[in-house]
C-alpha positions, -999 to 999 in steps of 0.1 A, spaced: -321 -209 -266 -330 -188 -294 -331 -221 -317 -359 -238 -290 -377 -204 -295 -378 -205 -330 -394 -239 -330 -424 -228 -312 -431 -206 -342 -451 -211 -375 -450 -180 -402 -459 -175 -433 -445 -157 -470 -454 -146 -501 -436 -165 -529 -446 -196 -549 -409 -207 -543 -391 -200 -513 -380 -162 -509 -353 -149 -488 -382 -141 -460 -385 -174 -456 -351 -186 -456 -341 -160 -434 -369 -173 -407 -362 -207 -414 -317 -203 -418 -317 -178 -391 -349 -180 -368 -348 -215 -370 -388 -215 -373 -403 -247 -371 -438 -244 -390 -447 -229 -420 -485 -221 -431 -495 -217 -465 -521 -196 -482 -532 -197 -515 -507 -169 -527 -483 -201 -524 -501 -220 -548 -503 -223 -588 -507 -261 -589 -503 -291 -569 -473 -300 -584 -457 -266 -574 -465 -272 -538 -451 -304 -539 -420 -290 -548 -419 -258 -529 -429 -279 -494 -398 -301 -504 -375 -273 -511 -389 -260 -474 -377 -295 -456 -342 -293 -476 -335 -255 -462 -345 -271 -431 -325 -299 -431 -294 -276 -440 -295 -263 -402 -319 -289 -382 -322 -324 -377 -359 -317 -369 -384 -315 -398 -407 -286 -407 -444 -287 -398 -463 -275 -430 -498 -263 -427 -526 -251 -444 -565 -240 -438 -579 -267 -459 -615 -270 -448 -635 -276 -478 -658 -255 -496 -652 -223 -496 -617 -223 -473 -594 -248 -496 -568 -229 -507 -556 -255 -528 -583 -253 -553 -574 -265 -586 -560 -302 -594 -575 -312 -561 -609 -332 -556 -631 -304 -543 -642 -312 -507 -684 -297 -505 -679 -269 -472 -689 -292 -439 -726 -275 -437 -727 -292 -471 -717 -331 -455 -746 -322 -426 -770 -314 -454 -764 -343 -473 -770 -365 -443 -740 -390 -447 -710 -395 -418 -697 -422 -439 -692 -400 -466 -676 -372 -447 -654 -396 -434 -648 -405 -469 -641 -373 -483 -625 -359 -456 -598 -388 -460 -591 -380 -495 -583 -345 -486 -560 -356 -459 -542 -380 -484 -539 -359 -515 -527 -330 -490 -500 -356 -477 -491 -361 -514 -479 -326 -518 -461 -323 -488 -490 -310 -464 -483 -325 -430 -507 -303 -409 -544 -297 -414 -554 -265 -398 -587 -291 -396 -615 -296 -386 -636 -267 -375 -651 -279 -345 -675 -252 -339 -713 -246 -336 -730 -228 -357 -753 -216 -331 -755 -179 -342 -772 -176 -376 -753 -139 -378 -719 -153 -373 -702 -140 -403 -668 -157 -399 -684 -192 -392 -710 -199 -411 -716 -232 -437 -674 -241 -420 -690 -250 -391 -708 -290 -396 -741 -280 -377 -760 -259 -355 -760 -285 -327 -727 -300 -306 -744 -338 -313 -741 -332 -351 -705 -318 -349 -696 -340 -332 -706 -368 -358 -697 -350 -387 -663 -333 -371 -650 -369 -357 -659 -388 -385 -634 -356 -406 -606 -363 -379 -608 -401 -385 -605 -396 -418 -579 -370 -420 -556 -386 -394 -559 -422 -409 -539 -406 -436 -510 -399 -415 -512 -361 -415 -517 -343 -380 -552 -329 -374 -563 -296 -355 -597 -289 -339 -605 -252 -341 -615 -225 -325 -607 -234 -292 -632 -226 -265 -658 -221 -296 -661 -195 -321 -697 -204 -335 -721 -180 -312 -703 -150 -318 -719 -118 -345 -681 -107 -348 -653 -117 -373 -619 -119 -353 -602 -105 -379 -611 -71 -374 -624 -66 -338 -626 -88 -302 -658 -108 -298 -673 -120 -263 -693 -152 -258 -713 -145 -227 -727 -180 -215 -722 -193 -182 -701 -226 -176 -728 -253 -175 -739 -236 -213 -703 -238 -228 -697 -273 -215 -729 -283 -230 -722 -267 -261 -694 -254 -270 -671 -277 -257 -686 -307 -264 -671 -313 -295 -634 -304 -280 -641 -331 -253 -648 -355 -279 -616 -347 -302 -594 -351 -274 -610 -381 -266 -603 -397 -298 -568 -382 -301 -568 -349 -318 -535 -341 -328 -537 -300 -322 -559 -275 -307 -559 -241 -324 -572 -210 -304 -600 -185 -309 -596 -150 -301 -627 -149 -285 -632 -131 -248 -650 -160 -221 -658 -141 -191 -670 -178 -176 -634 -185 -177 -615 -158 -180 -628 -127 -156 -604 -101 -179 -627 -92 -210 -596 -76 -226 -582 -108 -228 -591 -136 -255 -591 -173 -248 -559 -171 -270 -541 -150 -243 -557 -164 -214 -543 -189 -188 -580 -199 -173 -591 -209 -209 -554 -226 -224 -540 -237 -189 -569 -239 -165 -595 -250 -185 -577 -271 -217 -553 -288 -201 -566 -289 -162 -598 -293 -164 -602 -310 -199 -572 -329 -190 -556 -325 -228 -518 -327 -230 -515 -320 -272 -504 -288 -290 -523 -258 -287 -510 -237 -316 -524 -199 -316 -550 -186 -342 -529 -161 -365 -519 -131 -341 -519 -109 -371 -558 -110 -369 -571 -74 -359 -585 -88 -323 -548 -95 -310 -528 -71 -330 -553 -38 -323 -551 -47 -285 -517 -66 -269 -502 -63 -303 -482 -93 -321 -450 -93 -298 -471 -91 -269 -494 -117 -282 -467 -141 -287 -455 -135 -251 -489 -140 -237 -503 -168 -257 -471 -184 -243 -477 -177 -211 -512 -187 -216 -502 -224 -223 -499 -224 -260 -471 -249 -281 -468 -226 -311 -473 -191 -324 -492 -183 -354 -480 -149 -374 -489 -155 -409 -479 -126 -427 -455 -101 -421 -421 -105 -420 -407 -78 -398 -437 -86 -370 -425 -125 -371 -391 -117 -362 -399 -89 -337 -421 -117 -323 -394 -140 -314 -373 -115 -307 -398 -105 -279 -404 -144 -271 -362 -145 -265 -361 -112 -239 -392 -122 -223 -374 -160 -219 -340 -143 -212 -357 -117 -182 -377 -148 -168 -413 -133 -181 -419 -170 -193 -404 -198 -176 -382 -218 -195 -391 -249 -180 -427 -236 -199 -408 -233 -234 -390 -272 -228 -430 -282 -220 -439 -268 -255 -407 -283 -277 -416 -315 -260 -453 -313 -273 -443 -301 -307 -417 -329 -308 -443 -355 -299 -463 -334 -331 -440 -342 -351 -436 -379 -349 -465 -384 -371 -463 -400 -408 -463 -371 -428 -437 -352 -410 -415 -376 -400 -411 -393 -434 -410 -364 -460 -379 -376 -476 -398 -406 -487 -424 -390 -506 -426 -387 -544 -420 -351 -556 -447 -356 -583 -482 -365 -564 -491 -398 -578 -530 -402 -570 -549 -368 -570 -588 -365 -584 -595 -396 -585 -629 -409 -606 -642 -425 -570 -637 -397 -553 -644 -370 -575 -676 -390 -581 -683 -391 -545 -673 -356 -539 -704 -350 -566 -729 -372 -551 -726 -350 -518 -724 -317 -534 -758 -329 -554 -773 -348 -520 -763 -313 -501 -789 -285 -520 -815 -270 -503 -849 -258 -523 -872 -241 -500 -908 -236 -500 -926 -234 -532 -904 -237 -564 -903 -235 -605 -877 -241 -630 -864 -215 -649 -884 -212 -686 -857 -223 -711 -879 -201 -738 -872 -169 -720 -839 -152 -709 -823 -150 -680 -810 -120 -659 -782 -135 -638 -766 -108 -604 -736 -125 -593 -723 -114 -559 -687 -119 -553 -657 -119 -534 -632 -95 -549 -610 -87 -520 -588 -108 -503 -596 -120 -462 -587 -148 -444 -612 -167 -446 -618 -158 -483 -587 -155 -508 -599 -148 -540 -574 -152 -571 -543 -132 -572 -539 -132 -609 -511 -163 -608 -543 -189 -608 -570 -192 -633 -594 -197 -609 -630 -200 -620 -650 -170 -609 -679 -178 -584 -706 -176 -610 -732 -194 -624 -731 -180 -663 -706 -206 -676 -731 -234 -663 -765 -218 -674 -753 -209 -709 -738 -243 -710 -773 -256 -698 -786 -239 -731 -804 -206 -710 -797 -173 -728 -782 -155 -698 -770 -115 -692 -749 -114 -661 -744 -84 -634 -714 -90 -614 -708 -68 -580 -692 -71 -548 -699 -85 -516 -696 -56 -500 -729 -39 -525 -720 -4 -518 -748 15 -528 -738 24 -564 -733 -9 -575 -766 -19 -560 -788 9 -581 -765 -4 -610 -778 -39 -606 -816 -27 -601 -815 -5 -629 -799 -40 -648 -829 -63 -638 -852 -33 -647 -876 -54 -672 -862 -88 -666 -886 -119 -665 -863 -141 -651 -841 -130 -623 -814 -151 -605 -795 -134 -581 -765 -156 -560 -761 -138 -529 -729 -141 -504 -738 -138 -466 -765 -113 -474 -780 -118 -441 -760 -89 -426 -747 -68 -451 -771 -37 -457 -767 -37 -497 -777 -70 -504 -802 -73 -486 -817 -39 -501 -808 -56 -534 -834 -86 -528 -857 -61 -515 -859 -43 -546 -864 -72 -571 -897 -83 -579 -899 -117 -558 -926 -126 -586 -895 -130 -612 -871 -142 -588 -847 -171 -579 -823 -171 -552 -793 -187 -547 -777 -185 -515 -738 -181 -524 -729 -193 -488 -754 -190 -457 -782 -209 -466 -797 -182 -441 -805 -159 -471 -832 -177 -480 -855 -162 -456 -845 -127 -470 -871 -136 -504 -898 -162 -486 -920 -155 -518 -894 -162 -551 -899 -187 -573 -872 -206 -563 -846 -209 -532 -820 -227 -534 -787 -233 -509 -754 -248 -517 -732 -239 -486 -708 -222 -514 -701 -206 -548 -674 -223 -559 -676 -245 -591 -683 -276 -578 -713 -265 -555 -728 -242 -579 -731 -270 -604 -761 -288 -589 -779 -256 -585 -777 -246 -622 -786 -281 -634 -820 -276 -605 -827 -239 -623 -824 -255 -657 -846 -281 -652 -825 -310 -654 -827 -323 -617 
């Protein structure tokens, strides 16, 4: 019994190779998923060999092989970042105004993921961006309408699954209208049933339609469904059981968003989470992080089994949908794939990836190029501290930074740069005013501005008559400066998006 239990489990470590957390989970726990983040990953070739040396521990104790998963969206959420093609965020693909090319791109990503021994895509987001103050959401999301995710997210899904890697629409009933990140607190979506079914749920309805592989969870309360407002769809039996696989008649995996998120573990708590989700109607249990929580979790899962709290005849229902999971290329064949990934960055596709990024920017209202003859006062917002959503370096990569000064100077601009964090607490915000004090040319790149107090005080206090802004993510800042010289949106700050805006300041587009 306690090796069925383990399978309905996916954790995660920290370790470029595998640690003894992870063999212990794996050896003894007999887990049957693995997610990785980018504290995993120095290169593609190192994931290549650490997911292989994952399926060999395996296949020491288990016939069955590993799922091995990983959040890579695009954009700004691709935690396998360099010696990939980089895949623009899926606001970017909607901007752009090309399905094809989503489908395009979104197949690469599948493919070179299969290469290193990815065989799960926690992928596509599925949700609408319908709340412009979502701050979890955001430019992940491919529009602000269900007819244009549904375009955009189904033509990802073909193109991920034609690559024989299983797929997972996410977050399960809809995350997009919420003003909450479920990392730290609950959030509520209030609308009636006739309003989620028109919305939020159309794109589900059309994944399972065209054969999504996996539904992942949002820890987000739906009083339509579930009359409890303690209890998330994650937890809940109207929104997994009722609603998912009754009403919406789908019979895949449901695997839980991570229960380590602040929403399940400040309220049920993980154990209880993994009880309940269970109960709920979910296949497997997401606990990312922690060691000692993932084994008190299925610790928990065994009693509860063990004292009848969940049926087992509801744990065989689950092996038999992660079973069926499993039978897809990726997974089923990993002894056959080459160690070394043989086809990464290709020149079609990183020329393609280019072309989208470049089709994708935004310049609102009036605009001016920057005067090469004068210099240039660059504020940099950035992410400095690790979330979920963003992982910023850990010192093992040599990431780029998310900044625009490598670009302008190489563009030929004479360019002082202010770097501070997203967060703008109010010191580092009168450090970068006093900074631009005198500038002629200002270029601040914001990050989600919109709702965080010292940014926004930041483009207040800039003279708008000296100033382009780059929105770093929500193209939603823009409104924040209607009157600045130029405003321009990438749907990111990595690299490969910042590069068209740099060669639009400079003149050169």
């Amino acid at each position: 019994m306690r090796e069925k239990i383990g399978q309905l489990f996916m954790v995660g470590f920290d370790a470029l190779e595998a640690n003894d957390h992870i063999k212990t989970l794996i050896r003894q726990h007999r887990v049957g998923g693995v997610i990785l983040f980018r504290r995993n990953v120095h290169t593609p070739q190192q994931v290549s060999a650490l997911c292989r040396e994952l399926q060999e521990i395996n296949a020491e104790v288990s016939d069955i092989p590993l799922l091995i998963s990983i959040d890579q969206e695009g954009g700004m959420v691709m935690r396998i970042e360099q010696g990939v093609t980089p895949i623009p965020a899926a606001m970017a693909f909607q901007a752009a105004g090309s399905i094809a090319d989503c489908e395009r791109l979104n197949q690469v990503s599948g493919d070179e993921m299969r290469q290193v021994g990815i065989n799960m895509l926690l992928a596509p987001v599925l949700d609408v961006n319908n709340n412009r103050s979502n701050p979890v959401i955001g430019v992940r999301a491919y529009g602000e309408d269900a007819a244009t995710v549904i375009d955009y997210g189904m033509a990802a899904m073909r193109g991920q699954q034609s690559t024989g890697v299983a797929v997972t629409a996410k977050h399960f009933p809809g995350h997009g209208d919420t003003a909450t990140d479920t990392h730290y607190a609950m959030a509520l979506v209030p609308h009636d049933k006739a309003r989620l079914h028109a919305v939020e749920l159309a794109p589900f309805r059309a994944a399972i339609a065209a054969g999504v592989d996996a539904i992942m969870t949002a820890h987000v309360v739906f009083p339509a469904f579930e009359a409890d407002t303690s209890v998330p769809a994650t937890l809940s039996k109207g929104v997994l059981t009722d609603l998912l696989r009754g009403e919406m008649q789908y019979d895949g995996v449901v695997i839980s968003d991570c229960l380590e998120m602040a929403a399940i573990a400040d309220g049920v708590g993980i154990s209880g989470g993994a009880i309940a989700t269970l109960q709920a109607g979910a296949d497997i249990v997401l606990i990312s992080h922690r060691e000692a929580q993932q084994q008190a979790a299925i610790e928990a899962v065994v009693a509860a089994v063990e004292s009848g709290a969940i049926p087992l005849a509801r744990i065989d229902e689950a092996l038999a949908r992660v079973a069926k999971l499993k039978r897809v290329h990726a997974v089923r064949d990993w002894r056959q794939r080459a160690v070394t990934p043989p086809a990464l960055m290709r020149p079609e596709a990183m020329a393609l990836a280019k072309q989208v990024q470049q089709a994708a920017l935004r310049v609102e209202g009036a605009y001016r190029p920057l005067d090469a003859d004068l210099p240039v006062t660059l504020i940099t917002v950035e992410v400095r501290s690790r979330s979920e959503i963003d992982e910023v370096a850990l010192g093992r990569n040599k990431e780029a930074r998310s900044s625009m000064l490598p670009a302008l100077l190489a563009a030929g601009l004479d360019v002082r740069e202010f770097a501070l964090s997203a967060q703008a607490e109010p010191e580092e915000v009168d450090a970068a005013i006093a900074f631009a004090q005198g500038a002629r040319q200002i270029v601040l790149q914001t990050y989600n501005a919109l709702f965080i107090d010292g940014q926004r005080r930041l483009v207040d206090a800039l003279p708008h008559d000296r100033l382009w802004l780059v929105a770093g993510r929500l193209p939603y800042d823009l409104d924040l400066a209607p009157e600045a010289q130029g405003r321009l949106a990438a749907f990111g700050c990595r690299p490969a998006a910042l590069a068209p805006v740099v060669d639009k300041l400079a003149g050169q587009a």
